[in-house]
C-alpha angles and dihedrals in degrees: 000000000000146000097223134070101207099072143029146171123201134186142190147177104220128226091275116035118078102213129023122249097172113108135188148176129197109187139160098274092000137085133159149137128207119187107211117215137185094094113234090349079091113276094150080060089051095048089053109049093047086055094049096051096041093052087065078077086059096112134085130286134202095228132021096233090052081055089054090053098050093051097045090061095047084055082051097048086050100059081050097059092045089062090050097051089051093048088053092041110044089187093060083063104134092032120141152137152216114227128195123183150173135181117193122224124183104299097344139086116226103201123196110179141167131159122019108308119113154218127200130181112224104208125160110345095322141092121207126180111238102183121072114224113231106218134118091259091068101052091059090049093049082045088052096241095127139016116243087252093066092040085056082068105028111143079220101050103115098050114123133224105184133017147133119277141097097304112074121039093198108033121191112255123197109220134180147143134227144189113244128191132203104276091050122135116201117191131168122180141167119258091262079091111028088052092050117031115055117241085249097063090048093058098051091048098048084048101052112033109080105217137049098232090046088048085047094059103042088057089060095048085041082066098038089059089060096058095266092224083173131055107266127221139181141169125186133193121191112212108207126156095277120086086220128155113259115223110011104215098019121248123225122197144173117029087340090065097061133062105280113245133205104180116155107235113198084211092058107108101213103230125183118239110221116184082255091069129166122226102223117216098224129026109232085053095067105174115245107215135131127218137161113234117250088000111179088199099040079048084060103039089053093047092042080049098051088048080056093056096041081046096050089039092054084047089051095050090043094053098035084055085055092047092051096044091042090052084045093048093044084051095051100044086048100052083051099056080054100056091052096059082073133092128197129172111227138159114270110182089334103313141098116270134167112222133211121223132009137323094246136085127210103224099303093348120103121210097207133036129172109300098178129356114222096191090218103144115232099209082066097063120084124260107270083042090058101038089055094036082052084050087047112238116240120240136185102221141339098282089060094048088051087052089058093046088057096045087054097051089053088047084057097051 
């Protein structure tokens, strides 16, 4: 993979996906993941000719922020030649790409990012997410619409707001710069991992594992352990007290790895790529739909859709408790039409009574109550006749309780 330690880049297809449409570059100053989309309508294409124009910003600046810059506008030069592309190969139409980038620069971290794919800074025992993901989900969660746990399972969760591709001439790029210090572990992947191995998991991993290619590698089993229904990417870069170049020579992964083709595919089904954009789950399932970018209206219709959702949800629980109460109450109205079918003789201030019922309670509730007073004194049977009327005598029905009742009043004569 690479001659150095201090740096990798891994990629991998996944367990689902047929073709790979992750890309990375781990370069001296440079490195950087996008994760193509637009299923067979060429992500991996996508993927490869944004990283291949972004690694032309691979040297050394002077200043981080002139290292920002530099990268901003190759992202920018990237969306354009998506759109040229596009323009030359019909059967490209709905391509695009997240891109997420760094440049190192003495004792700084120049950052570029657009999409969801992310970066994080390992530093003393923690992992914290830098980048911030730019899908719907997160603005609702940003709008407070929603808490980061339900966004993790949002059915909407993979819905884009902004990316590279043939939609939008001037994207919006987040930029900033930040101080880094020897101990630092810097890592971007595509979403194949964060969607699929817990931060958590992550951080121990990251803590544990030495270098930065075998931590590399155990990200990417940790995902494939997990099914990796998605392509998986992840680039590592290691910050220790040396301003030394990362990967010499650079290393290259993922589409971008490979020659680019444009082949035209009579089963490609030519898609277009709004800035609201679906990661499919398999490649050969790209998803149809049509959305404006940055559409104030489309931003309306999806929120109004997910109150929908919470709404239905809230009606489904509510009926599904009646349900349930309504199938408790009918069992137990049932089971006390039963009871009531039964008969027993028992004592009731010292006389003979026959009872209706049985002989339970439910908590406070009792099951039987007097059902006829015979006014036969106890105190006038004889011994073995009390002692079972004081036990209650079981009885059928009420013919049989009656019975009883007769044979006691002959035994008290």
């Amino acid at each position: 993979m690479a001659d150095t330690q201090k740096s990798a880049a891994v990629s991998h297809v996944g367990k689902i996906r047929a073709n790979n449409q992750d890309s990375a570059y781990a370069g001296s100053y440079l490195f950087v993941v996008a994760d193509g989309m637009g299923g067979h309508a060429g992500g991996d294409v996508a993927s490869a000719i944004a990283i291949r124009r972004i690694a032309e910003v691979d040297q050394k600046y002077t200043s981080a922020h002139d290292a920002a810059f530099a990268l901003q506008s190759a992202l920018i030069a990237a969306n354009s030649l998506l759109a040229e592309t596009v323009f030359e190969h019909n059967e490209l139409t709905g391509m695009g790409t997240t891109v997420s980038g760094i440049v190192r620069v003495d004792n700084q971290i120049a950052m570029a990012h657009i999409g969801d794919s992310r970066i994080y800074r390992y530093r003393g025992g923690k992992l914290e997410q830098i980048s911030t993901d730019h899908t719907f989900v997160q603005r609702l969660v940003d709008s407070g619409r929603i808490t980061p746990e339900e966004a993790a399972v949002h059915p909407r969760r993979s819905v884009l707001m902004r990316v590279l591709g043939d939609v939008d001439a001037a994207p919006e790029i987040d930029t900033e710069v930040f101080e880094t210090a020897p101990g630092d572990r810097w890592m971007i992947c595509s979403d194949g991992l964060s969607s699929y191995v817990s931060d958590d998991k992550m951080e121990h991993v990251l803590a544990t594992v030495p270098t930065a290619q075998d931590a590399a590698e155990r990200l990417i089993k940790e995902s494939l352990d997990q099914g990796a229904p998605d392509n998986v990417t992840v680039v590592l870069l290691d910050i220790d007290e040396t301003i030394e170049p990362g990967h010499v020579p650079p290393l290259t992964v993922g589409s971008a790895a490979s020659p680019l083709s444009f082949d035209s595919d009579s089963t490609r089904r030519a898609l277009r790529l709004p800035t609201l954009l679906l990661h499919p789950l398999k490649a050969t399932q790209p998803d149809p739909s049509h959305f404006e970018p940055e559409s104030d209206d489309y931003l309306d219709e999806l929120i109004e859709e997910d109150r929908t959702r919470q709404r239905r949800r809230r009606v489904t629980w509510l009926v599904s408790i009646i349900l349930a109460v309504i199938a408790i109450v009918a069992v137990i109205a049932v089971g006390y039409n039963w009871t009531q079918t039964h008969y027993y003789v028992g004592d009731d201030d010292g006389y003979v009574a026959i009872y209706r019922g049985v002989q339970q309670s439910v908590g406070p509730i009792s099951l039987s109550s007097v059902y006829e007073k015979t006014g036969i004194p106890l105190a006038q049977l004889p011994a073995f006749n009390r002692s079972q009327v004081a036990a209650t005598i079981s009885a059928g029905n009420l013919k049989l309780a009656e019975d009883i009742v007769d044979r006691l009043a002959n035994a008290s004569n």
